[in-house]
C-alpha positions in Angstrom: 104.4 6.5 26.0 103.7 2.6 25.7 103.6 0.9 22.7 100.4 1.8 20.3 98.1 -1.6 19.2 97.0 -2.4 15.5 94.3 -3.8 15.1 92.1 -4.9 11.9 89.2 -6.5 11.0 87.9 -7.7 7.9 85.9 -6.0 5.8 85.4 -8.3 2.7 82.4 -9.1 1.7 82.1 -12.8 3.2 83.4 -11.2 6.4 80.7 -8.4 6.5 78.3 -10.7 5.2 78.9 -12.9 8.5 78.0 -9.6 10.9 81.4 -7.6 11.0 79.7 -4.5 10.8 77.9 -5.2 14.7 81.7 -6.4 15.3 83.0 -3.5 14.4 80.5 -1.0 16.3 80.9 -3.1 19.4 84.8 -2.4 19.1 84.6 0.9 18.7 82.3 1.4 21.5 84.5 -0.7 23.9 87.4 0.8 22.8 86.1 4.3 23.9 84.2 2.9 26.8 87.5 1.5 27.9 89.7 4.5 27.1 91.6 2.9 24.6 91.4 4.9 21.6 94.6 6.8 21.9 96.2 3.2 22.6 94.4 1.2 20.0 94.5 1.5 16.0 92.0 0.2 14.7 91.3 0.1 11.0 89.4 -1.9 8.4 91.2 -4.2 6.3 90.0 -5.5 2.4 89.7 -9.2 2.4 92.1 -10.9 4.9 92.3 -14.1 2.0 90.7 -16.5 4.6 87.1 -16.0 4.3 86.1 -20.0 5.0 87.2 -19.0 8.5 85.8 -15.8 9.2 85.4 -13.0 10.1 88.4 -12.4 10.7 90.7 -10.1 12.7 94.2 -9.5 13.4 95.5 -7.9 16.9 99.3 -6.7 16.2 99.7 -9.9 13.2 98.4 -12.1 15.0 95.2 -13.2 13.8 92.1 -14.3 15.4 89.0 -16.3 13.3 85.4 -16.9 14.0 85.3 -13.5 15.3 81.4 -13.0 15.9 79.6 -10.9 18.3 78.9 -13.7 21.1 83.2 -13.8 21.1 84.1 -10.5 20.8 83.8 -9.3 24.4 85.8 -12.0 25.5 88.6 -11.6 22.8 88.8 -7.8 24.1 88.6 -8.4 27.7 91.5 -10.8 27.4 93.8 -9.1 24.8 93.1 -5.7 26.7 92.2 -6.1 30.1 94.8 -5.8 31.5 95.8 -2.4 30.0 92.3 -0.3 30.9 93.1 2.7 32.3 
């Protein structure tokens, strides 16, 4: 079985504030759309400590800011495009 993904996003309150509840509903969606949900864990995280630069999100550590929902396709297709099923 291949390696499982971890992602999080923030869910502090600037984060939130700044639409990471569409982010995370578009995620979801694409993640079951794309039949990634057995590959992909994905979890809410309390305040990431970098709220002048979010929302954030992290894909296994590595993080990714400014993640709004005009960017989030794009960050999705190229981090797991190349895994679809």
């Amino acid at each position: 079985m291949a390696k499982r993904i971890e992602m999080q996003i923030c869910l502090g309150s600037s984060c939130f504030s700044r639409g990471n509840k569409e982010v995370v509903l578009y995620i979801k969606d694409y993640l079951r759309k794309n039949h990634l949900d057995d590959r992909v864990i994905f979890k809410g995280a309390r305040c990431m400590g970098n709220c002048s630069n979010g929302p954030n999100l992290t894909i296994n550590e590595r993080k990714i800011e400014g993640v709004d929902l005009s960017k989030i396709e794009g960050i999705l297709e190229r981090e797991f495009g190349r895994i679809k099923l």
